[in-house]
mmCIF file of the N, C-alpha and C atoms, coordinates in Angstrom:
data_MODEL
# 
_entry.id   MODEL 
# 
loop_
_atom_site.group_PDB 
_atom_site.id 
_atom_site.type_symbol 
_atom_site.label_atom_id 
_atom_site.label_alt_id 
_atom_site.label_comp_id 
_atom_site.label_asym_id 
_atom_site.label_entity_id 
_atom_site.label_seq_id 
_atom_site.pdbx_PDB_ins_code 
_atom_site.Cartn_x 
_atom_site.Cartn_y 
_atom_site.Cartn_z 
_atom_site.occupancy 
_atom_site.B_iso_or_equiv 
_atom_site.pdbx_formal_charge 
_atom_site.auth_seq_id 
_atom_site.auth_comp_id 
_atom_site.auth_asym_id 
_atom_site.auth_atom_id 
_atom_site.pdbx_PDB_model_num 
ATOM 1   N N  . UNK A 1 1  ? 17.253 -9.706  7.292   1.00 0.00 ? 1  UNK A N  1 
ATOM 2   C CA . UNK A 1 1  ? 16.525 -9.951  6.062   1.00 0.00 ? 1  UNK A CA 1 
ATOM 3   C C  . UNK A 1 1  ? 16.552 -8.684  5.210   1.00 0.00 ? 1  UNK A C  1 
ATOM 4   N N  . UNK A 1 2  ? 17.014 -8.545  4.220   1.00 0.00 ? 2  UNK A N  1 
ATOM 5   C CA . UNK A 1 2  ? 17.043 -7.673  2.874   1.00 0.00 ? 2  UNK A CA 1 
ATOM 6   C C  . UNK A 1 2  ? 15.503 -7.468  2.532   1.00 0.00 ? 2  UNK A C  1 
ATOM 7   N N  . UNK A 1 3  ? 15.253 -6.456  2.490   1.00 0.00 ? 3  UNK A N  1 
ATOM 8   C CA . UNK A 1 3  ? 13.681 -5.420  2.234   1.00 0.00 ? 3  UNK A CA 1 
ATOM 9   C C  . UNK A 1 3  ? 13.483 -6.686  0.988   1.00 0.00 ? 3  UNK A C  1 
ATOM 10  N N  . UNK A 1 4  ? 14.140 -6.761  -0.174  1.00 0.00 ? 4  UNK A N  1 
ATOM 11  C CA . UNK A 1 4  ? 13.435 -7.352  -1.412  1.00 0.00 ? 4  UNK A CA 1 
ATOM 12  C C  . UNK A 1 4  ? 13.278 -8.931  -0.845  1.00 0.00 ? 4  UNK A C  1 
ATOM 13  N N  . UNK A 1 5  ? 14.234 -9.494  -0.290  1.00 0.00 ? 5  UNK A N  1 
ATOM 14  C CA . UNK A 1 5  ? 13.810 -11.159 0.526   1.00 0.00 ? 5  UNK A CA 1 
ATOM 15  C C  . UNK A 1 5  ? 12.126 -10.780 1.007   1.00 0.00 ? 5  UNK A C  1 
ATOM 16  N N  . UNK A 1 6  ? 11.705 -9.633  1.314   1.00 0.00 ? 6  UNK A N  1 
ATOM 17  C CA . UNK A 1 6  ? 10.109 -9.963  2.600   1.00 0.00 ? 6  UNK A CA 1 
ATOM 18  C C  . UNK A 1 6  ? 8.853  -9.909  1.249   1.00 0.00 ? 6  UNK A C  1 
ATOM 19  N N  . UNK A 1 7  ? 9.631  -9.447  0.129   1.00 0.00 ? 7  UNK A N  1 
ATOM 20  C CA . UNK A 1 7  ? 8.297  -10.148 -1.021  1.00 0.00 ? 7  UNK A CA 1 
ATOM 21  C C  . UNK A 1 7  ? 8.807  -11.293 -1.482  1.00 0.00 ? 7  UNK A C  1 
ATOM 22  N N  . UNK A 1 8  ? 7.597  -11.947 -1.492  1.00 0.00 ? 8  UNK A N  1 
ATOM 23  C CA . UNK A 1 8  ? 7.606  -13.184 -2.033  1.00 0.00 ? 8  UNK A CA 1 
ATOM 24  C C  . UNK A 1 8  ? 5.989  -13.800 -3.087  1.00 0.00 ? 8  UNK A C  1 
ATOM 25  N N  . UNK A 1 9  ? 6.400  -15.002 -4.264  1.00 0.00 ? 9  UNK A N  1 
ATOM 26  C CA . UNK A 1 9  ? 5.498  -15.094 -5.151  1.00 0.00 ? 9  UNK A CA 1 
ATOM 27  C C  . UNK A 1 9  ? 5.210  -16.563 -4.780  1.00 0.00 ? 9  UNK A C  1 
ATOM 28  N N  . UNK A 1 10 ? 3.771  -16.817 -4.421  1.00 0.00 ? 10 UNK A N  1 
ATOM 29  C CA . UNK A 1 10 ? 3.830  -18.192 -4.802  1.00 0.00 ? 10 UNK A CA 1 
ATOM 30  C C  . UNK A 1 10 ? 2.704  -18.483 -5.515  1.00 0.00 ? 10 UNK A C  1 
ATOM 31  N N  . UNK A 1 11 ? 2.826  -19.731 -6.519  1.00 0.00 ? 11 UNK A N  1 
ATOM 32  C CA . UNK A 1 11 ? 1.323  -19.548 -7.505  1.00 0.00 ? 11 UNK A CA 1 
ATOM 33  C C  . UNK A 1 11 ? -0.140 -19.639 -6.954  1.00 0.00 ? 11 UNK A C  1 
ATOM 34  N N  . UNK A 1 12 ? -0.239 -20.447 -5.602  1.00 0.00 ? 12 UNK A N  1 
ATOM 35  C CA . UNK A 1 12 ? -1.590 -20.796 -5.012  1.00 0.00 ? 12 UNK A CA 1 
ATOM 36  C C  . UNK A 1 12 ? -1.735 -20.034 -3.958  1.00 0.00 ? 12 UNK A C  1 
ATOM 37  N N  . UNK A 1 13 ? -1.116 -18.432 -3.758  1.00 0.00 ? 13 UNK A N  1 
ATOM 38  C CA . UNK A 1 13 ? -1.388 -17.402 -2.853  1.00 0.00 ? 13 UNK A CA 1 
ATOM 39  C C  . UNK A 1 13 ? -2.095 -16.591 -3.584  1.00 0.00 ? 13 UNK A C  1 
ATOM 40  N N  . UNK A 1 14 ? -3.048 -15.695 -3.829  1.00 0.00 ? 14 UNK A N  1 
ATOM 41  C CA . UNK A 1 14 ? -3.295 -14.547 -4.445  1.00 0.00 ? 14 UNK A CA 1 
ATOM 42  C C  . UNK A 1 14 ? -3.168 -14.748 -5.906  1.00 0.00 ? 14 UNK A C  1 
ATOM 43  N N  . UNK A 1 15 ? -3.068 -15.568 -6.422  1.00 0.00 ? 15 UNK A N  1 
ATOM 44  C CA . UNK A 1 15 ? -2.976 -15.538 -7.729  1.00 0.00 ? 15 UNK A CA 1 
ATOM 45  C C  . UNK A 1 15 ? -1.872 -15.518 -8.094  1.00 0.00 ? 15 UNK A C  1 
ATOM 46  N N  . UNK A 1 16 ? -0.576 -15.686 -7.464  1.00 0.00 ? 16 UNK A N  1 
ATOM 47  C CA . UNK A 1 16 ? 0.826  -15.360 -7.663  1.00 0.00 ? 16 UNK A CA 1 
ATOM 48  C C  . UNK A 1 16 ? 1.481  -14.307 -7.472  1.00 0.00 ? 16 UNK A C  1 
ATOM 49  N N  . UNK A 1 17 ? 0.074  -13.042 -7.154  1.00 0.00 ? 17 UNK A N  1 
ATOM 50  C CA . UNK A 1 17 ? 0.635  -11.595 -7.310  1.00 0.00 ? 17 UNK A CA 1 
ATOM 51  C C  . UNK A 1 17 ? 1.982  -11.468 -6.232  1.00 0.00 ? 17 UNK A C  1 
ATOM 52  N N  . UNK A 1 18 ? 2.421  -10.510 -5.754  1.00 0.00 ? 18 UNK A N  1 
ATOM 53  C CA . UNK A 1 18 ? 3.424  -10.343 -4.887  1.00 0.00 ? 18 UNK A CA 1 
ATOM 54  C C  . UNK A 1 18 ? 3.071  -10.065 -3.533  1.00 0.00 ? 18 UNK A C  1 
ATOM 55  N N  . UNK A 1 19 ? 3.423  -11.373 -2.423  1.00 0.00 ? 19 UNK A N  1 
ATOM 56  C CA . UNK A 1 19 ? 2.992  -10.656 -1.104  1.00 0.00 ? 19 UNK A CA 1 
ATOM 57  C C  . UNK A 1 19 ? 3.984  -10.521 -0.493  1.00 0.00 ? 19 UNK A C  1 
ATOM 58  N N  . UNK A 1 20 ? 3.272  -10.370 0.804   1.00 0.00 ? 20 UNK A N  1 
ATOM 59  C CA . UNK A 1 20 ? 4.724  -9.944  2.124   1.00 0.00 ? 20 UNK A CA 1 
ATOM 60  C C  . UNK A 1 20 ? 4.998  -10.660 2.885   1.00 0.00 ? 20 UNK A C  1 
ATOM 61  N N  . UNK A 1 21 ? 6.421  -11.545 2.794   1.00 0.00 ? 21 UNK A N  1 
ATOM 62  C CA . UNK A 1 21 ? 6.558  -12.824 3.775   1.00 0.00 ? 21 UNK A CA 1 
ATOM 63  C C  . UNK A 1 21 ? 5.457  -13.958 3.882   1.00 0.00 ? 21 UNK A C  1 
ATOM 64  N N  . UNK A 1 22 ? 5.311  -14.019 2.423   1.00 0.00 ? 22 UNK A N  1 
ATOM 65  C CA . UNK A 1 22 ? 4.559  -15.681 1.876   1.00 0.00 ? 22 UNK A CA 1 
ATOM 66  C C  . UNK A 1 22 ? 2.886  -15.346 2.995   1.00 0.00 ? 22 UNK A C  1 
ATOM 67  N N  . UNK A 1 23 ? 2.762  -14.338 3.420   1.00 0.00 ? 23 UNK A N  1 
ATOM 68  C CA . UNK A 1 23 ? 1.555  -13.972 4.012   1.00 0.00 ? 23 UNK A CA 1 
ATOM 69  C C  . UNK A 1 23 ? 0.481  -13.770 2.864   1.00 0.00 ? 23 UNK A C  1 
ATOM 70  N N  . UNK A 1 24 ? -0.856 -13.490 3.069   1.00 0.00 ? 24 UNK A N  1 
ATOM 71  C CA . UNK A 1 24 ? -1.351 -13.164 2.268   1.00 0.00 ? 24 UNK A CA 1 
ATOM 72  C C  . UNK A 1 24 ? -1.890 -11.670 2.154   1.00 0.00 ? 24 UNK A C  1 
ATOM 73  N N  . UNK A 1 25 ? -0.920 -11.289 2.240   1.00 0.00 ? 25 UNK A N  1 
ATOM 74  C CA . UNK A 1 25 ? -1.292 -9.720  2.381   1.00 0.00 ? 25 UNK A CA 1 
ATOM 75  C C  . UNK A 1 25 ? -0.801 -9.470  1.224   1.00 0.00 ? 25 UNK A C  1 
ATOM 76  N N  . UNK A 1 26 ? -0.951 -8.581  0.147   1.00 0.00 ? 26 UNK A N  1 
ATOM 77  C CA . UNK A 1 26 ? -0.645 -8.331  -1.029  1.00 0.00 ? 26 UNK A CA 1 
ATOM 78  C C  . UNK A 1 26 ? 0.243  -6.982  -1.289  1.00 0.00 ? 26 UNK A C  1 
ATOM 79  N N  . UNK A 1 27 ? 1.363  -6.673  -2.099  1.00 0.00 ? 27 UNK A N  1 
ATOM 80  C CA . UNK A 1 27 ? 2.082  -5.760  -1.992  1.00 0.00 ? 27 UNK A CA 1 
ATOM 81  C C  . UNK A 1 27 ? 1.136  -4.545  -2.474  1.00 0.00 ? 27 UNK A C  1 
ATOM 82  N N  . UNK A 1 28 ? 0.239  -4.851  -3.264  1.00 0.00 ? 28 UNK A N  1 
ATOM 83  C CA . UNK A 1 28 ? -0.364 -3.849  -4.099  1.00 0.00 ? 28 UNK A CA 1 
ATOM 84  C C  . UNK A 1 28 ? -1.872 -3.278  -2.822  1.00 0.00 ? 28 UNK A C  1 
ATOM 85  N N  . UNK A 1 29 ? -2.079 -3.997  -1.825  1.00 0.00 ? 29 UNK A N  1 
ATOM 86  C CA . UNK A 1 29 ? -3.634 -3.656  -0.560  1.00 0.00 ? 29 UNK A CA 1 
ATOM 87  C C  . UNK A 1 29 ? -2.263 -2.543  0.145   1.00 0.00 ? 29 UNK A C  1 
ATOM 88  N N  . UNK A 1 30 ? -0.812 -2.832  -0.081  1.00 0.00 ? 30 UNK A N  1 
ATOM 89  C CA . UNK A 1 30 ? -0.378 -1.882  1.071   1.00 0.00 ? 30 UNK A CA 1 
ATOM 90  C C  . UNK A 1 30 ? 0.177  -0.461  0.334   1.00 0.00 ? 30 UNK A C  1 
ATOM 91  N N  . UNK A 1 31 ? 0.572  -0.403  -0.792  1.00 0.00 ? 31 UNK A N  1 
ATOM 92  C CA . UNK A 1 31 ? 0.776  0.179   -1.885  1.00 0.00 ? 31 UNK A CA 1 
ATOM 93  C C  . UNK A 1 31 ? -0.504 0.874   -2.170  1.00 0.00 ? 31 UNK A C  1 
ATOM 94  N N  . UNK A 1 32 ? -1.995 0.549   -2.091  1.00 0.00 ? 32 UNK A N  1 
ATOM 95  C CA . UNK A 1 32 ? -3.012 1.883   -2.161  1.00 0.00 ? 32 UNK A CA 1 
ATOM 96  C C  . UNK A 1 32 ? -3.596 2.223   -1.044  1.00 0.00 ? 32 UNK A C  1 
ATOM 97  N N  . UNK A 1 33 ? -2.830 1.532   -0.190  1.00 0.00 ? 33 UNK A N  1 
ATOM 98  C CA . UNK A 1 33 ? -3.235 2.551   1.558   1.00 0.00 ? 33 UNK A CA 1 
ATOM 99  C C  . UNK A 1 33 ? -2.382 3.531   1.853   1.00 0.00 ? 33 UNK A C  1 
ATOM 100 N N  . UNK A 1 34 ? -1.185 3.170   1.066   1.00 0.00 ? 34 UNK A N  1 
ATOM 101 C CA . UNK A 1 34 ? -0.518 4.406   1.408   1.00 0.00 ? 34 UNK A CA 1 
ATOM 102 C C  . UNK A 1 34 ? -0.677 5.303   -0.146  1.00 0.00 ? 34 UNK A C  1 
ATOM 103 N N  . UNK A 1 35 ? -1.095 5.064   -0.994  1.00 0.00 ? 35 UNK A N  1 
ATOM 104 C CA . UNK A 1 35 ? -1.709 6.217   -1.936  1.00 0.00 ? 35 UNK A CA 1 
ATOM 105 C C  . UNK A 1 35 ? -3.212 7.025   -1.723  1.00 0.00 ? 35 UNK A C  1 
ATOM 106 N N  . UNK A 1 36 ? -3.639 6.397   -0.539  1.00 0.00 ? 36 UNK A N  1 
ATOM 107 C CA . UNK A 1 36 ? -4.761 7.104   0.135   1.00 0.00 ? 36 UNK A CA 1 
ATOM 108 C C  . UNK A 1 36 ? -4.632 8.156   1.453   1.00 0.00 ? 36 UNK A C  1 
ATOM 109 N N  . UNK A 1 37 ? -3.280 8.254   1.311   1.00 0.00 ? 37 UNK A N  1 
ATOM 110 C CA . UNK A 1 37 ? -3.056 8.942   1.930   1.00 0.00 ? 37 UNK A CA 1 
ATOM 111 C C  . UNK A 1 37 ? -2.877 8.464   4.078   1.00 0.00 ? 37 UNK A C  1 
ATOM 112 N N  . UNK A 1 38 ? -2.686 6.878   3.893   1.00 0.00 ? 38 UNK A N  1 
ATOM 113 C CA . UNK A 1 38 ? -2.700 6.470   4.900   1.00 0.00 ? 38 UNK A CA 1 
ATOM 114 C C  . UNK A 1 38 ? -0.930 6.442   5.199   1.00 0.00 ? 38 UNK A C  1 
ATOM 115 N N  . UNK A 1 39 ? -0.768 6.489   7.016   1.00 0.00 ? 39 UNK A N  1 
ATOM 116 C CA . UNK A 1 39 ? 0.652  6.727   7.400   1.00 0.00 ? 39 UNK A CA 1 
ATOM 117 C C  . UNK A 1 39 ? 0.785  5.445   7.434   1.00 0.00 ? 39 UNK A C  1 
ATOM 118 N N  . UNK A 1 40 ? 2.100  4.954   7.484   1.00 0.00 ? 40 UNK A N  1 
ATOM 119 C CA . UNK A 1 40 ? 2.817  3.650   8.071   1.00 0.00 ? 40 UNK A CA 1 
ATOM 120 C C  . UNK A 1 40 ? 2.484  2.887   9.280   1.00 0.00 ? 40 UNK A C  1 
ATOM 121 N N  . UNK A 1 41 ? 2.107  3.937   9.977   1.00 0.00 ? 41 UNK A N  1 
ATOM 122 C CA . UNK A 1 41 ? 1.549  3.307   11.442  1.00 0.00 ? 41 UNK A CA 1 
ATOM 123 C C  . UNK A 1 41 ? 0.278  2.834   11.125  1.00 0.00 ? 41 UNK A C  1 
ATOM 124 N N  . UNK A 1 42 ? -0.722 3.883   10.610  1.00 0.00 ? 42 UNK A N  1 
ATOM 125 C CA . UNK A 1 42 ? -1.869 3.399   9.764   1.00 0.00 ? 42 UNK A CA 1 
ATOM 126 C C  . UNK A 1 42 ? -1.934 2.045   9.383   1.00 0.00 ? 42 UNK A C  1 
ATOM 127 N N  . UNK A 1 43 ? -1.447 1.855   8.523   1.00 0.00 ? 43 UNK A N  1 
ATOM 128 C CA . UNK A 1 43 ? -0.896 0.161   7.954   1.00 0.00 ? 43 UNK A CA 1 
ATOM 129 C C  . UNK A 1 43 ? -0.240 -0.423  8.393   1.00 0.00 ? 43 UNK A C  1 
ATOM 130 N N  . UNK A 1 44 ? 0.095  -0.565  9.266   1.00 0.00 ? 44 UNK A N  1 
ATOM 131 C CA . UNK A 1 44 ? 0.924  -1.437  10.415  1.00 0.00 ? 44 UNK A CA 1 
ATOM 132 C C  . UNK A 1 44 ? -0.854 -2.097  11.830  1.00 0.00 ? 44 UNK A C  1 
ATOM 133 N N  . UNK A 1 45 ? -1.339 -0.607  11.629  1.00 0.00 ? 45 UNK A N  1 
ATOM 134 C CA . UNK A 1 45 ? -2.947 -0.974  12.680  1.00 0.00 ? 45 UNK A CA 1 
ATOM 135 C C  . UNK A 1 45 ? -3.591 -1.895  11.840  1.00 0.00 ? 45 UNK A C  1 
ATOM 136 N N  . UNK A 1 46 ? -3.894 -1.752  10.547  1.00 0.00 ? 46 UNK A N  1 
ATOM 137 C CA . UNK A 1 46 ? -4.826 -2.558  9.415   1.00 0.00 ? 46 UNK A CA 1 
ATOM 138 C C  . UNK A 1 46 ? -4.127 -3.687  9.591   1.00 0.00 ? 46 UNK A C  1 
ATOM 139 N N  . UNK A 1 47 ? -3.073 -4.230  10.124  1.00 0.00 ? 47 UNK A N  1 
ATOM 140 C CA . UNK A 1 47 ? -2.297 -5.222  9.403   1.00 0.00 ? 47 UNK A CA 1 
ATOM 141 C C  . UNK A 1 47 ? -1.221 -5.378  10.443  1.00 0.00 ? 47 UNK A C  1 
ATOM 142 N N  . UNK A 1 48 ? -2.117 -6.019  11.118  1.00 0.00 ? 48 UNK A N  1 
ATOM 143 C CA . UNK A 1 48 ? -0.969 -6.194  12.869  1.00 0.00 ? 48 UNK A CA 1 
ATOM 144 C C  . UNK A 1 48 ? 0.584  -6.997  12.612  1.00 0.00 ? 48 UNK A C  1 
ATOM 145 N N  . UNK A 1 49 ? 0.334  -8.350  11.922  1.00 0.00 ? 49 UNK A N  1 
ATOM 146 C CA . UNK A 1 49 ? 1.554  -9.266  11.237  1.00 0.00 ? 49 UNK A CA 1 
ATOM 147 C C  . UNK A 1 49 ? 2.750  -8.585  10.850  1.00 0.00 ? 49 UNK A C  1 
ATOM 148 N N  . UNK A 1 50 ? 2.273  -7.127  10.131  1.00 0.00 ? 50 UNK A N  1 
ATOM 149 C CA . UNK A 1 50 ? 3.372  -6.227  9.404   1.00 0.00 ? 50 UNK A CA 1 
ATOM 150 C C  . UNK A 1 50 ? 4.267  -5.824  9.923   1.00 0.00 ? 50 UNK A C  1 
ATOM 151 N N  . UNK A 1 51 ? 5.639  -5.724  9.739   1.00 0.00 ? 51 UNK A N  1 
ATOM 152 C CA . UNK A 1 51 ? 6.605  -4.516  10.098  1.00 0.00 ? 51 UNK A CA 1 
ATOM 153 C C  . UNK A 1 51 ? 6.693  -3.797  9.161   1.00 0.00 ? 51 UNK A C  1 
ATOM 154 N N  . UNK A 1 52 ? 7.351  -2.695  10.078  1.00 0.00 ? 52 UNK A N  1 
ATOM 155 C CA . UNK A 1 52 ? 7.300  -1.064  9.620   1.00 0.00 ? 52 UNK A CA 1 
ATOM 156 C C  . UNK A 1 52 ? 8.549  -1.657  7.771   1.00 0.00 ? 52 UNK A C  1 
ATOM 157 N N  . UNK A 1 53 ? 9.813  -2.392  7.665   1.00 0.00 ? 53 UNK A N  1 
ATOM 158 C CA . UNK A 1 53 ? 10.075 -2.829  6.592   1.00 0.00 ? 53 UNK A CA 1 
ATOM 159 C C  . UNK A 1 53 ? 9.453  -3.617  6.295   1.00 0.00 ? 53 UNK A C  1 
ATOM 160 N N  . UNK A 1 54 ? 8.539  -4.468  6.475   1.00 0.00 ? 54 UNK A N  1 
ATOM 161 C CA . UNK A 1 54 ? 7.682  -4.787  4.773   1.00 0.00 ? 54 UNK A CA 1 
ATOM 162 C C  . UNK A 1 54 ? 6.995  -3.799  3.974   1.00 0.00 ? 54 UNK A C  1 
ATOM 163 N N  . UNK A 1 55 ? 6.384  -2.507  4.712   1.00 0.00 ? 55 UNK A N  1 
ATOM 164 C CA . UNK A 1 55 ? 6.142  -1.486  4.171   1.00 0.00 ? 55 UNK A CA 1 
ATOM 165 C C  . UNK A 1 55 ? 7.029  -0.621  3.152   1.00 0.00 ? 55 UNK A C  1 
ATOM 166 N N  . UNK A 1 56 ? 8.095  -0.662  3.632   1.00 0.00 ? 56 UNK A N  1 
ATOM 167 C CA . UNK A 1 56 ? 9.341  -0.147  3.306   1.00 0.00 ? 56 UNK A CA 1 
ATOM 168 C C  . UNK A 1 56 ? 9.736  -1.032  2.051   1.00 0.00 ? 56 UNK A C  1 
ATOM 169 N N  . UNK A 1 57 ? 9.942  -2.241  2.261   1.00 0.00 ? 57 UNK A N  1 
ATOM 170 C CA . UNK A 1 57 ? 9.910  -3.522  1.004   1.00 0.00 ? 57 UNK A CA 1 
ATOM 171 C C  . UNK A 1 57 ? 8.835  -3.080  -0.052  1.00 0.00 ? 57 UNK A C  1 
ATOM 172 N N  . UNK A 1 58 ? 7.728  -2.903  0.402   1.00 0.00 ? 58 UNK A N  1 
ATOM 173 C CA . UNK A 1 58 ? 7.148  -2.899  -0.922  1.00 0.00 ? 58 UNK A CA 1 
ATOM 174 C C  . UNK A 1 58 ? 6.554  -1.634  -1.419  1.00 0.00 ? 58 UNK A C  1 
ATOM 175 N N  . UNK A 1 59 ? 7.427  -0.045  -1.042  1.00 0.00 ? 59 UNK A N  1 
ATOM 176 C CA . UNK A 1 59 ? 8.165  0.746   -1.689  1.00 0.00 ? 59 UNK A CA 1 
ATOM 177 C C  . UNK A 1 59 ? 8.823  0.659   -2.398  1.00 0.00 ? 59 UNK A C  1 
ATOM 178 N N  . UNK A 1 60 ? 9.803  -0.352  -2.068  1.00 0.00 ? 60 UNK A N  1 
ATOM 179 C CA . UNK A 1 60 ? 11.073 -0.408  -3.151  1.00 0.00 ? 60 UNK A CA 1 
ATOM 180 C C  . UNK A 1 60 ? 11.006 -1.527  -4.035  1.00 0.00 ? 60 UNK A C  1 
ATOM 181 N N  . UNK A 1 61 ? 10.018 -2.443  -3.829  1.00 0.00 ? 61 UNK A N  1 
ATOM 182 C CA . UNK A 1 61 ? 9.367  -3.106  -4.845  1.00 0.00 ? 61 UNK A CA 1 
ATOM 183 C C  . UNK A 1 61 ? 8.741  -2.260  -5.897  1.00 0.00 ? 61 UNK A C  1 
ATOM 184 N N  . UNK A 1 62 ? 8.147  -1.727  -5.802  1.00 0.00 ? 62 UNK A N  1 
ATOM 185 C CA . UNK A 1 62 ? 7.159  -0.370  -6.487  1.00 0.00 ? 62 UNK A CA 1 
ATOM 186 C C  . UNK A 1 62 ? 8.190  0.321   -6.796  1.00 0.00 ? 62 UNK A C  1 
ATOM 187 N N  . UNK A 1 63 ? 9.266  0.940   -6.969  1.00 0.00 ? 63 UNK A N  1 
ATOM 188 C CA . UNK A 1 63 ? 10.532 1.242   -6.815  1.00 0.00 ? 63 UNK A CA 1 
ATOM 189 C C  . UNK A 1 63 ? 10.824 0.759   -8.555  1.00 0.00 ? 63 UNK A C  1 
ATOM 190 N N  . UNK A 1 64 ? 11.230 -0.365  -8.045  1.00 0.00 ? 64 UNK A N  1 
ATOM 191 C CA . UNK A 1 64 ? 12.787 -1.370  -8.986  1.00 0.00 ? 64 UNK A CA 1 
ATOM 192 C C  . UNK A 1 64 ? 11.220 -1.676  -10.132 1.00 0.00 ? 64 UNK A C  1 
ATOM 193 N N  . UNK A 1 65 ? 10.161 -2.083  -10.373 1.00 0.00 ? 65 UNK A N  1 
ATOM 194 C CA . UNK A 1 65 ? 9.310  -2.223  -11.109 1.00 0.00 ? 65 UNK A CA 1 
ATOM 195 C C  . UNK A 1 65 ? 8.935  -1.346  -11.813 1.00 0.00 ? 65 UNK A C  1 
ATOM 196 N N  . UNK A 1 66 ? 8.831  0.064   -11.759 1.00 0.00 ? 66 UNK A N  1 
ATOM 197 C CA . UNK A 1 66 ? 8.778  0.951   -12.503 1.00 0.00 ? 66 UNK A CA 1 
ATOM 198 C C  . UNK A 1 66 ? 10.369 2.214   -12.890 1.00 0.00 ? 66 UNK A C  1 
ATOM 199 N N  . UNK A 1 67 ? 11.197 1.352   -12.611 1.00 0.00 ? 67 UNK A N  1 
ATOM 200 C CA . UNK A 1 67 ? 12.670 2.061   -12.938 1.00 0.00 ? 67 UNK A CA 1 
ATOM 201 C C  . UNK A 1 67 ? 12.897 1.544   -14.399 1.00 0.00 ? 67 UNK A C  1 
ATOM 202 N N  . UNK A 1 68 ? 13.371 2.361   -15.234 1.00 0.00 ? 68 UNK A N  1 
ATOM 203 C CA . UNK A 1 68 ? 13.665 2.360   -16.253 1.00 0.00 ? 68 UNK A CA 1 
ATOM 204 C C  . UNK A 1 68 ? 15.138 3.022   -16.524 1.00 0.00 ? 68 UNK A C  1 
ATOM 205 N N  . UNK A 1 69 ? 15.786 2.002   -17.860 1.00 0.00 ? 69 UNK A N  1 
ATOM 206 C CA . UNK A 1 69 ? 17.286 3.039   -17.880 1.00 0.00 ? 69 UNK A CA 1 
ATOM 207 C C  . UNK A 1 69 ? 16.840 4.548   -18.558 1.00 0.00 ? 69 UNK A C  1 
ATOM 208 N N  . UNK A 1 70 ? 17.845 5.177   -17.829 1.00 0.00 ? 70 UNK A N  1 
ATOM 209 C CA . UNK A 1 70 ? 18.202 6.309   -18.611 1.00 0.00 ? 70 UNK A CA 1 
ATOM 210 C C  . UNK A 1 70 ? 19.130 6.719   -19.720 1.00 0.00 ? 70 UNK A C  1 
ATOM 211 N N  . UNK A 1 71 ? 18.022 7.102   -21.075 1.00 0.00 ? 71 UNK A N  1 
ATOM 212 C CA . UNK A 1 71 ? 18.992 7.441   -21.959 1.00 0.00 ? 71 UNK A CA 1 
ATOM 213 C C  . UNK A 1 71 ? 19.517 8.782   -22.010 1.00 0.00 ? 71 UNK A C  1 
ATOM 214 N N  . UNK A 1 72 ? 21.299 8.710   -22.819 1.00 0.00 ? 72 UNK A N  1 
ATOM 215 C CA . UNK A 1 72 ? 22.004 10.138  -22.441 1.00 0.00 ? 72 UNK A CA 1 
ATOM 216 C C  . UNK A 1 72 ? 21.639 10.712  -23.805 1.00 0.00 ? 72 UNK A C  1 
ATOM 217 N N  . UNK A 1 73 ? 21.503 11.129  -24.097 1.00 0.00 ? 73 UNK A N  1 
ATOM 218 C CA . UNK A 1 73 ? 21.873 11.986  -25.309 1.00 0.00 ? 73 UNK A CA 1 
ATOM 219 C C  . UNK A 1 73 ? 22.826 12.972  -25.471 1.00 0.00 ? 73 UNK A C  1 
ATOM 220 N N  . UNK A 1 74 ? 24.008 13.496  -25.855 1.00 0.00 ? 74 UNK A N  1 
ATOM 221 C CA . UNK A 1 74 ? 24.780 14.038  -26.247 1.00 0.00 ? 74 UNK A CA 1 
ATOM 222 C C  . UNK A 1 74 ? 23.939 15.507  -27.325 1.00 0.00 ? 74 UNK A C  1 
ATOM 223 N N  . UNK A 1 75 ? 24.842 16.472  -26.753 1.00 0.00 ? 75 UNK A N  1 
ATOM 224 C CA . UNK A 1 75 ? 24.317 17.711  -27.493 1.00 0.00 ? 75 UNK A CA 1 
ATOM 225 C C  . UNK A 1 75 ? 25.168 17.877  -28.525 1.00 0.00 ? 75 UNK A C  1 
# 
């Protein structure tokens, strides 16, 4: 399974937001445990269902959502 396949949207989960493997765990509850300074293993204990890549998935969800192109400018 490809890291971006383990998020998934559905409208009568969470509001549609983005979870992890149609679970109801939300990309964004694992996304401020680890901005609190919590480890992977950490959130893997909170959240027994998890593997160490859905964590990883919704890094790179958080990732590709705030990537923007880069413009060149020429000197």
């Amino acid at each position: 399974m490809k890291l971006q396949d383990r998020i998934t949207f559905e409208p009568g989960k969470c509001g549609g937001r983005p979870c992890i493997r149609s679970m109801r765990i939300r990309v964004i509850d694992v996304l401020e445990m680890l901005a609190r300074d919590m480890s992977t293993d950490e959130v893997l204990e909170q959240f027994p269902d998890l593997e160490r890549d859905d964590v990883l998935a919704c890094l790179d969800y958080a990732a590709s959502r705030l990537g923007h192109p880069r413009i060149m400018v020429s000197a």
